[in-house]
N, C-alpha and C positions, 0 to 999 in steps of 0.2 A: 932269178925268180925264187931261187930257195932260198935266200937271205932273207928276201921280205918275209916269206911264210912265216917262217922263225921267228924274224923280229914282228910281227903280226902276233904270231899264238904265245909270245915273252908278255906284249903289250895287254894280251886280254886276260893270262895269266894276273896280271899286275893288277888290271881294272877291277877283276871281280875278287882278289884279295881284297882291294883296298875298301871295294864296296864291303864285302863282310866285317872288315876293321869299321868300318862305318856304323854297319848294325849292329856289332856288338856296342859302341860305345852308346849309341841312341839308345839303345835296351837298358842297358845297365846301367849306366848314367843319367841322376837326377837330374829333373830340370833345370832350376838353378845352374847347372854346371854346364849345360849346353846354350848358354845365354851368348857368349863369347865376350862378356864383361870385360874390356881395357883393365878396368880398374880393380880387378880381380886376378890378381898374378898366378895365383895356386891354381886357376881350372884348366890350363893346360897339361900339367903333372897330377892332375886329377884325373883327366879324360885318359894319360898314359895306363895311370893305373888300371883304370878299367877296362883298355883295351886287352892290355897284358892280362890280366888275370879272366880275359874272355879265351886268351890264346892258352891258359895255363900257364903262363909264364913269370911264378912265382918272384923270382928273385928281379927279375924287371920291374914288377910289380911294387915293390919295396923299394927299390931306389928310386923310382918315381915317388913313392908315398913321402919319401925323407925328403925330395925336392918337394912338394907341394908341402909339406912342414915348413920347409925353410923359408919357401915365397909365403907363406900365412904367416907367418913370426916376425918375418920384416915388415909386414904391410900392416900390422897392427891393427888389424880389424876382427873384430869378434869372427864373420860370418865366415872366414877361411881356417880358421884352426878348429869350427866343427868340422869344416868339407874334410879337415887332415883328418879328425880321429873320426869320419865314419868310412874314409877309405884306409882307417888300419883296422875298422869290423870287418868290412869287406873283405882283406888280406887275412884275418883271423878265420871268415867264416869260409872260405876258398881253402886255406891250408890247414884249418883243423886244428890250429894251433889259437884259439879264443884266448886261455887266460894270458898271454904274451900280448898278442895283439889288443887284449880291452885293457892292459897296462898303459899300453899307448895312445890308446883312443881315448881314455881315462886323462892323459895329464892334455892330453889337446882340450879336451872339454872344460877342463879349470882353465886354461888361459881364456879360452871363451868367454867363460862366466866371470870370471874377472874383468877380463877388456869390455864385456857388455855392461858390468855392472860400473865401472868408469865413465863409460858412455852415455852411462844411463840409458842404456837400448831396452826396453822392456823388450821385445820382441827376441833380442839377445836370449836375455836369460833366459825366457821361456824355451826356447829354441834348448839350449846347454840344458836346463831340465826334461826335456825329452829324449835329449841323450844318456840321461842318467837314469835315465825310466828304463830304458833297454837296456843299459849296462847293470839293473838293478843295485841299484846305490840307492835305496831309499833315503838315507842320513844325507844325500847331498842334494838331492830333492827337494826336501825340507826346506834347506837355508836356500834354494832358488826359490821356491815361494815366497820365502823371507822378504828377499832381497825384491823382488816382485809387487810384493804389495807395500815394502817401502818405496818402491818406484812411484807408481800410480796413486800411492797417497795423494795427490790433489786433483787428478783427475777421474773425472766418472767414468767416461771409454775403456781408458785404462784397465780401471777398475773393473769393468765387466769382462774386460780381455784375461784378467788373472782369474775372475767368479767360474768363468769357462773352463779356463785350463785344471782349475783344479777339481772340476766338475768332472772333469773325463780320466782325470787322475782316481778319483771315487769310482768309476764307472768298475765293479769288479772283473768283471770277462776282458775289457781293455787289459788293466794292470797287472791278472795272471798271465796273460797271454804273451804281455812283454819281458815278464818279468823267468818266466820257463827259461831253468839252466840249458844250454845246450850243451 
């Protein structure tokens, strides 16, 4: 009888770890990221990230960030090398260490904007300039507008998609608020 107990209070031990590993990554983890997209290689080493650094567990947290880098690099898609440079703010904003980590969440965001503007993804770009809004890079902002409204040149939708975005770009309480050094 004393083995079951054991293996019983090991089992519920385990259950309600795993449920907390569960709610830290619902919490902290974007929606996007809890999609469980196939075709999205990085949100696994996304969700690690997140778990890890729910647990503290800094350096976890990091090797998972450099594998969700590596699965967004190979998959060549704009929307996973944001997912990598906003879980290296994460990692920056967790460990205290911002200007190391917005170094890295900085070159993910040019691949981004890069591969979006390839793509011709307006949604891309706009996306990579909202990350630079909070990295405070106004100067790369700029040329994501750029790049933006040479997008949408022929279309009108478009067109009102970027009148928007830079509308709330204008909006002064938005742009101080994101733009506050930490």
């Amino acid at each position: 009888m004393k083995p079951f107990v054991t293996w019983w209070r090991s089992a519920q031990a385990f259950i309600t770890a795993a449920m907390a590993g569960i709610a830290v990554v619902a919490a902290g983890a974007p929606a996007a990221h809890a999609t469980g997209d196939p075709s999205a290689p990085w949100l696994s080493s996304i969700q690690q990230v997140d778990a890890a650094l729910g647990r503290k567990e800094y350096s976890a947290a990091l090797r998972a960030s450099h594998d969700a880098y590596g699965a967004a690099l190979a998959s060549r898609r704009w929307e996973g090398m944001v997912a990598a440079g906003d879980a290296y703010r994460r990692i920056g904003e967790a460990t205290g260490l911002h200007k190391s980590f917005q170094a890295k969440a900085r070159e993910a965001y040019l691949a981004a904007l890069f591969r979006a503007r390839q793509q011709s993804a307006l949604d891309g770009v706009l996306r990579a300039a909202e990350a630079f809004v909070t990295l405070g890079d106004i100067e790369v902002v700029t040329q994501c507008v750029r790049i933006a409204k040479l997008l949408a040149a022929q279309d009108p939708e478009k067109q009102a998609d970027v009148r928007a975005f830079t509308a709330r770009l204008a909006d002064p309480a938005l742009t101080v608020q994101k733009l506050q050094p930490r």
